[in-house]
C-alpha positions as CSV (number, residue, x, y, z in Angstrom):
1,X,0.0,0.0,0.0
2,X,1.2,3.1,-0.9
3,X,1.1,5.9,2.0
4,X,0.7,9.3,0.7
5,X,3.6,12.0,1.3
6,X,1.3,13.7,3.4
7,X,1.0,11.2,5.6
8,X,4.4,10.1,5.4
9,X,5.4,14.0,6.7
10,X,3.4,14.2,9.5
11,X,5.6,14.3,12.9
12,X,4.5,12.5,15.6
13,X,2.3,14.4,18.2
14,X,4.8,13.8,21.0
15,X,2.8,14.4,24.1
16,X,0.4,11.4,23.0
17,X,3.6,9.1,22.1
18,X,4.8,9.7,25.4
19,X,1.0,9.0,27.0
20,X,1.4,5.8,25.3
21,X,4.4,4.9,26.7
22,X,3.0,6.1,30.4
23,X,-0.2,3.9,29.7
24,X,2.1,0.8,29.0
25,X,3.8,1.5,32.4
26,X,0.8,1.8,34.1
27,X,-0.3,-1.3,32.5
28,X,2.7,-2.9,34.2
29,X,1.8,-1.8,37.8
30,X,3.7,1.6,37.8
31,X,1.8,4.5,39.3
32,X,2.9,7.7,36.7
33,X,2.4,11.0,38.0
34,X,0.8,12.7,34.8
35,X,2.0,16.0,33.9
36,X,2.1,15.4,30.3
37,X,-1.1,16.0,28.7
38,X,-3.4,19.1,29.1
39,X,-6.5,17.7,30.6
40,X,-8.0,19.5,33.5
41,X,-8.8,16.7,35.9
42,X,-12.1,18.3,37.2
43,X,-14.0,16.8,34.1
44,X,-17.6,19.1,32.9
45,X,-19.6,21.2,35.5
46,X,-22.4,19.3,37.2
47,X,-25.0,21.1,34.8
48,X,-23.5,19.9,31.8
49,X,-23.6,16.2,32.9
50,X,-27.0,16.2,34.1
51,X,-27.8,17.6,30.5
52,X,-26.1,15.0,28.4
53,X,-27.9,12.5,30.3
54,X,-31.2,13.9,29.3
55,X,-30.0,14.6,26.3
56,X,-29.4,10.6,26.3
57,X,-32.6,9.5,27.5
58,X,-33.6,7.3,24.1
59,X,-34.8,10.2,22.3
60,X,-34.3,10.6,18.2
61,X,-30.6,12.6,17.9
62,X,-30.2,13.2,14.8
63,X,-27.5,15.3,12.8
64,X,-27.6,19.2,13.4
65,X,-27.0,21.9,10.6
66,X,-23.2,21.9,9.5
67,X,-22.7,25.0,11.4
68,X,-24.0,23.7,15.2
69,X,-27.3,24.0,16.9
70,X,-28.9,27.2,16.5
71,X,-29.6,27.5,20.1
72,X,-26.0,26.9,21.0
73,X,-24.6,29.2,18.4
74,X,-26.8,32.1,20.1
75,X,-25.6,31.1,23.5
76,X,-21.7,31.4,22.4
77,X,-22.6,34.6,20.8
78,X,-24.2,36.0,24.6
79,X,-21.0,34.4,25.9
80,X,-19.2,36.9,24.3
81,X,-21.0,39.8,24.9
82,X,-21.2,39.2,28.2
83,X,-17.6,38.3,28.9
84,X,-16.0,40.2,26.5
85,X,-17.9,43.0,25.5
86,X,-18.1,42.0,22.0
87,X,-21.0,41.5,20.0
88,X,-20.6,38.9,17.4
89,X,-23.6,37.8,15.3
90,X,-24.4,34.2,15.9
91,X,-24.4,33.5,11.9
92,X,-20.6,34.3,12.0
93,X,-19.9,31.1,14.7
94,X,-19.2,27.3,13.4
95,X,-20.0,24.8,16.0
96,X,-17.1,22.1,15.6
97,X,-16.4,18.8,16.7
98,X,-12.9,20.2,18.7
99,X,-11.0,23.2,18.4
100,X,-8.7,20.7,15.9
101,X,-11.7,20.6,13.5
102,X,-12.3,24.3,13.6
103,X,-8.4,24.7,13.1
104,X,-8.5,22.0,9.4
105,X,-11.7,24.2,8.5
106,X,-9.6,27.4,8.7
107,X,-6.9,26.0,7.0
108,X,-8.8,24.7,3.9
109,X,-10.5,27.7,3.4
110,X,-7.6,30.2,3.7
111,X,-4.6,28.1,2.6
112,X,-3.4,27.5,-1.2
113,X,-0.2,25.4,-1.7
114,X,2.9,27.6,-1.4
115,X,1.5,30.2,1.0
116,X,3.3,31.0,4.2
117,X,2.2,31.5,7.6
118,X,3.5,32.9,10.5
119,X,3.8,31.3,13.5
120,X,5.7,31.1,16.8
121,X,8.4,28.7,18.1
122,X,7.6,27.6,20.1
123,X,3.7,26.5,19.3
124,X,1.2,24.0,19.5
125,X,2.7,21.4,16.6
126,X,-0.7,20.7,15.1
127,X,-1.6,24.1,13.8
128,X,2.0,23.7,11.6
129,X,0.9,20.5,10.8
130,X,-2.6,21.2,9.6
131,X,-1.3,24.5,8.0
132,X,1.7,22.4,5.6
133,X,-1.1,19.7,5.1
134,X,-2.9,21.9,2.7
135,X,0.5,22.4,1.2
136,X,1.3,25.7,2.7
137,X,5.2,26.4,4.0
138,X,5.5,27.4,8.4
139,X,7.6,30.3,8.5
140,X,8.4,29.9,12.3
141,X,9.6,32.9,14.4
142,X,12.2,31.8,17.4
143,X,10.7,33.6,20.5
144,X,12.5,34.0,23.8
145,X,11.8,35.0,27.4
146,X,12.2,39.0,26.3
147,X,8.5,38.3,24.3
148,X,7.1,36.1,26.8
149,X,7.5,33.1,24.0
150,X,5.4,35.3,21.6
151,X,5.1,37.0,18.3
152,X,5.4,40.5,18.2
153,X,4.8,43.0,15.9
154,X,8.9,43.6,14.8
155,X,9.0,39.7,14.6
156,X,6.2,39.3,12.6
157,X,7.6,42.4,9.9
158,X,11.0,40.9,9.7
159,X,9.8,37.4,8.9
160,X,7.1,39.0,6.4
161,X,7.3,38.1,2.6
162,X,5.7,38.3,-0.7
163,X,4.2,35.0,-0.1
164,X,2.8,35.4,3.5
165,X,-0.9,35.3,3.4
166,X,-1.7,34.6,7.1
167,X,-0.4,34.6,11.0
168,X,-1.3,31.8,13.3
169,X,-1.3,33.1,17.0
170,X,-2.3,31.5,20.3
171,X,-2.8,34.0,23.1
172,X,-2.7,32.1,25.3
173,X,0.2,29.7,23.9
174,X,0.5,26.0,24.8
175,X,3.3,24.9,25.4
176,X,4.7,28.5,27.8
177,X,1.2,29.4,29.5
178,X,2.0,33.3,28.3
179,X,-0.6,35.5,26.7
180,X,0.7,38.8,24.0
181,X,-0.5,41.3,25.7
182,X,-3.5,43.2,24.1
183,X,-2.1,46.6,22.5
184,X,0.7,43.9,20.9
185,X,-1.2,41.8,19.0
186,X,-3.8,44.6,18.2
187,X,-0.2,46.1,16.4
188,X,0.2,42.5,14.5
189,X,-3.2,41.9,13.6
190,X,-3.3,45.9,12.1
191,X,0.2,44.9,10.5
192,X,-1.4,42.0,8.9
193,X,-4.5,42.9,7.9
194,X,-2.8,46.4,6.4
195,X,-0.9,43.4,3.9
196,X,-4.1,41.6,3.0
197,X,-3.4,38.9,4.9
198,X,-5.7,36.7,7.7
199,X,-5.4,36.4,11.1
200,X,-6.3,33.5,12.9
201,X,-6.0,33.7,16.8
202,X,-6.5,30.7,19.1
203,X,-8.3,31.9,22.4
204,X,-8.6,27.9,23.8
205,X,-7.2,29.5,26.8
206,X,-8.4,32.5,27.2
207,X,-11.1,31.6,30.1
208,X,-8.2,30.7,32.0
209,X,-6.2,33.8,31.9
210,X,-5.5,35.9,34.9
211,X,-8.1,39.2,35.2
212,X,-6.9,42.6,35.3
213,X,-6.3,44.0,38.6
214,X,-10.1,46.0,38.3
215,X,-10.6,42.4,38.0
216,X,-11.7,42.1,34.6
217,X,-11.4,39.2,32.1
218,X,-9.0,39.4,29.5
219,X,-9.8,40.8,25.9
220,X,-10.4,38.8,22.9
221,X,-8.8,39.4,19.8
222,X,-12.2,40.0,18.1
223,X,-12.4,43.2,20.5
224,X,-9.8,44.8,18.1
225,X,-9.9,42.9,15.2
226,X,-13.9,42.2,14.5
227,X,-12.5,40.6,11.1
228,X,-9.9,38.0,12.6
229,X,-10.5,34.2,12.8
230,X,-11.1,33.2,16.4
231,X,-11.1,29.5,18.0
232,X,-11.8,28.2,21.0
233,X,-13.4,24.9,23.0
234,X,-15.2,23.4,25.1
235,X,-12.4,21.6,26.8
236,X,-10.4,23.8,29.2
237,X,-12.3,26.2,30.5
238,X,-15.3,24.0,30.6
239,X,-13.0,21.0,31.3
240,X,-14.7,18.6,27.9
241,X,-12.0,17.6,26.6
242,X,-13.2,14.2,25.6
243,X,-16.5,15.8,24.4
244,X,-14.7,17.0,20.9
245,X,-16.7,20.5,20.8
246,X,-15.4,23.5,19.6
247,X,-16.0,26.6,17.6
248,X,-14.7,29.4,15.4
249,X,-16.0,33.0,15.0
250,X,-15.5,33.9,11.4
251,X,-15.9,36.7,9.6
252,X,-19.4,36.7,7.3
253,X,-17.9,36.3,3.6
254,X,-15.8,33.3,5.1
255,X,-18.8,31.8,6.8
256,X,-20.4,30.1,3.4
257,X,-17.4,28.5,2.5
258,X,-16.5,26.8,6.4
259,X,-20.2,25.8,5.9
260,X,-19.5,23.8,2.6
261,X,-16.0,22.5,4.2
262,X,-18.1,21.4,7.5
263,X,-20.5,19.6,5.4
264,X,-18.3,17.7,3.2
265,X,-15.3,17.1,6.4
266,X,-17.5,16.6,9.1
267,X,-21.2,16.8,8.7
268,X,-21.6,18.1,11.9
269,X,-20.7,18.3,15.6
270,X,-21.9,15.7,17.9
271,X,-25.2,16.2,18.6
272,X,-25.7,15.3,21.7
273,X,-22.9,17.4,23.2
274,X,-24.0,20.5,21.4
275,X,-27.5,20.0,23.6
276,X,-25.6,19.1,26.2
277,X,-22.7,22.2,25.6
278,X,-25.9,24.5,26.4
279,X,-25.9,24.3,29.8
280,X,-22.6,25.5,29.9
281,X,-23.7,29.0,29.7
282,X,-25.9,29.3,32.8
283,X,-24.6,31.1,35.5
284,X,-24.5,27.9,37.5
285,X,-21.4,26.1,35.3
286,X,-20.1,30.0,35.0
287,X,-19.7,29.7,39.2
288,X,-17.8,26.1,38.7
289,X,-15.5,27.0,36.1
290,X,-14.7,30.4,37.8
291,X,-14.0,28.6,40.8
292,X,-11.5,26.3,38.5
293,X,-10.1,28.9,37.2
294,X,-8.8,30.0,40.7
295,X,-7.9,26.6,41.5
296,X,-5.9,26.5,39.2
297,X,-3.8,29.8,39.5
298,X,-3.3,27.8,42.8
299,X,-1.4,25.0,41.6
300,X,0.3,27.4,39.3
301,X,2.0,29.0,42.4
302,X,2.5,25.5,43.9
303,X,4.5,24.3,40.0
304,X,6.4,27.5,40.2
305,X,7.8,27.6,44.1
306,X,8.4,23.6,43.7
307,X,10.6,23.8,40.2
308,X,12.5,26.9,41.9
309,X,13.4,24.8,44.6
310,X,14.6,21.8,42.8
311,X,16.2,24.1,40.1
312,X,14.4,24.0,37.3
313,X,13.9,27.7,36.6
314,X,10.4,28.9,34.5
315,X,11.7,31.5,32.4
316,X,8.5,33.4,32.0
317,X,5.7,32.7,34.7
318,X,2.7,31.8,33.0
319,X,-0.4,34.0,33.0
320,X,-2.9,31.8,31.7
321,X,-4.1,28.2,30.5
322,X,-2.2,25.6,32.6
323,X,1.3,25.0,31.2
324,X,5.1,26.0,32.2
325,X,7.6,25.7,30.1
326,X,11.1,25.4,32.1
327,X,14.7,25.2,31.0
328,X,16.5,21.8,31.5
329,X,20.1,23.2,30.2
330,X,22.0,22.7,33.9
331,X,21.0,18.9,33.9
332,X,23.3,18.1,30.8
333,X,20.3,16.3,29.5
334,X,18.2,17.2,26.3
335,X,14.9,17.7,26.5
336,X,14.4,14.4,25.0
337,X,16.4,12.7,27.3
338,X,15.1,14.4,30.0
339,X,11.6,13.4,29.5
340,X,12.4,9.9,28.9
341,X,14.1,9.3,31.7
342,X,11.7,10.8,34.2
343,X,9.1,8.6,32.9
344,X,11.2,5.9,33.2
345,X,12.7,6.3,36.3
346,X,10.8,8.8,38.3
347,X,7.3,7.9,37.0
348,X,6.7,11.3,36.0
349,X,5.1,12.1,32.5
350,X,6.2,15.6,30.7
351,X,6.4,16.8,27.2
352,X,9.7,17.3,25.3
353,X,10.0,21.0,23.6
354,X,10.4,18.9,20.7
355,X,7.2,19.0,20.0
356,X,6.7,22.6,20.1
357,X,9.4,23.8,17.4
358,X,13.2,23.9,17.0
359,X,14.4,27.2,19.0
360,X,14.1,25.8,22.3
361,X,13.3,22.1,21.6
362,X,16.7,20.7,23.1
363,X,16.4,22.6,26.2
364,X,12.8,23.0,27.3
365,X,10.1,20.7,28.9
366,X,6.3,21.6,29.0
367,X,4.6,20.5,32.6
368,X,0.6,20.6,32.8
369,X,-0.2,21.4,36.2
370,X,-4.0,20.3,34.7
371,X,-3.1,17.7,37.5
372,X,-4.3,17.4,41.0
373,X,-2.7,19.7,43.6
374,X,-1.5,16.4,45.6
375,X,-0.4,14.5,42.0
376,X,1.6,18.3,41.5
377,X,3.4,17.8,44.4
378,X,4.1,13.9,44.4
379,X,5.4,14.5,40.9
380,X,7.6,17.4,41.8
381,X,8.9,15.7,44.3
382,X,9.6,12.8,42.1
383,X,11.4,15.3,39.7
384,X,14.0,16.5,42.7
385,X,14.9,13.4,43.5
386,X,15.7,12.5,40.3
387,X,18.1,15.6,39.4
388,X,19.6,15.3,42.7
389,X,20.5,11.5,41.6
390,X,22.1,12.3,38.3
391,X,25.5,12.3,38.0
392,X,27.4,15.2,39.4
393,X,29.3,15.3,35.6
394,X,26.1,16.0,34.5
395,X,24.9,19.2,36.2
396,X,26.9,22.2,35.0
């Protein structure tokens, strides 16, 4: 059988290899601290389980329009308005099944082979690898700690050419936890839109950002850029991971052609998580996933004072979703290594930065602290123990 090129490309998602790998310890009687994948552990509010069981009470399900329940695009649209002071017509959101499906639709309708896109290294590795799928070229930006892992505006010019048609941004960014702040990616978004270009911003973890000190949630994109391409999902804030439900807010003329992507890709989202995504919006599940929220930024602190004391600095604190991205340089060990060898000898699951770009691949590991509080300390406790037994050649 003949496996296409595309196929044949495709890098491995390396958080998943490495949760198969914790699976087949577990298998053999190992407990594994976790801290690999991004998965809040506190699973959907209350309301949103008691709805999906009514929703599964035997009752006809059938498909919904391509573009999501009706109902449920109206209640993302009051979600906005209400947290965000934004006022997005309901006709310009597609209901998808993930964030990931929103993200393919995006890319088929804005992509042509030999376009280029900007993006930041490091990044989530499957927006590059949905982007080159439709046969467009990455132009990836090394970031550092002086832009908080980020694009900014002087980045984004210098690595501008004839051929870019698009940025890709995540505010905030998985694998680093750090948001661009607002006025910034206002200036890229201007910048690109002023070259004909789209903008696409991923907001997946924007419910989880830190509020302003008036206590305020943070802006979306769409505040300053009505016309960009937003994403988010159900499954950090809300905590569905599993429940594959997303959406995009797109802007009108692009709406028609999502809508002929989604029919011919997808069909649909599930239905019975779209009935079931509706009680998400009640003030109710607001409460819970605020309270999560602060949870949390609790755990945050706890990651942050526990890798300082075993000596794994966090360049840039994060300030929102539930990642840190910390430097492994002073062990001697790659990245790679690094991971590997906590898994295998201290039980501890993390993410290599190879899987976020090149620029700080060798050097950086990305910890979720998606985990419990008590798993967050077991595993970081794990992690001392294990530097501490390396050999002294090895630490610098």
């Amino acid at each position: 059988m003949r496996i296409s090129q595309r196929a044949r490309s495709v890098a491995p998602f390396y958080a998943m290899e490495f949760g198969k790998q914790t699976a087949a310890l577990e298998a053999r009687g190992h407990r594994v601290v976790r801290l690999g994948i991004g998965e809040p552990d506190f699973g959907a509010p209350p309301a949103v389980l008691d709805a999906m069981r009514e929703a599964m009470d035997g009752r006809p399900m059938p498909y919904t329009a391509a573009l999501g329940l009706p109902a449920l695009r109206q209640a993302i649209a009051g979600f906005y308005l209400d947290r965000h002071g934004v006022a997005v017509d309901p006709a310009r959101i597609v209901v998808t099944s993930g964030a990931s499906a929103a993200l393919v639709l995006a890319a088929a309708a804005l992509v042509d082979p030999g376009d280029e896109v900007v993006i930041a290294d490091p990044s989530y590795p499957c927006n590059r690898q949905i982007v080159e799928g439709f046969g467009a070229r990455v132009t990836l930006v090394p970031t550092g700690a002086g832009t908080r892992f980020q694009l900014d505006a002087a980045s984004v010019r210098s690595h501008w050419t004839d051929r870019t048609r698009g940025v890709m941004i995540a505010t905030p960014s998985n694998p680093t936890g750090t948001s661009i702040p607002a006025d910034e990616l206002a200036t890229i978004c201007d910048l690109a839109r002023e070259r004909g270009a789209w903008r696409l911003v991923d907001e997946i973890y924007l419910g989880l950002s830190d509020h302003d000190d008036r206590g305020g949630p943070p802006r979306s994109a769409l505040s300053s850029d009505p016309d960009a391409i937003v994403v988010n999902s159900f499954s950090k804030y809300f905590g569905m991971t599993g429940w594959r439900l997303g959406w995009c807010v797109a802007p009108e003329p692009l709406v028609p052609a999502l809508e002929r992507l989604a029919q011919n890709y997808f069909l649909c989202a599930s239905s019975p998580a779209q009935h079931a995504a509706l009680a998400c919006f009640t003030p109710e599940s607001l409460a819970v996933c605020e309270d999560r929220r602060a949870e949390l930024a609790r755990r945050r602190a706890l990651v942050l004072d526990g890798l300082e004391r075993i000596g794994l600095p966090v360049p840039v604190p994060p300030d929102g979703a539930f990642y840190v991205y910390f430097d492994v340089g002073r062990t001697g060990l790659t990245s790679w290594e690094f991971c590997e060898r906590a898994l295998h000898e201290a039980h501890v699951a993390l993410t290599p930065g190879l899987d976020f770009g090149v620029h700080t691949a060798g050097t950086h590991v990305r910890l979720s602290y998606a985990a419990s509080a008590d798993s967050l300390r077991e595993g970081i406790a794990r992690l001392g123990e294990f530097i501490t037994a390396l050999p002294k050649a090895t630490l610098p």
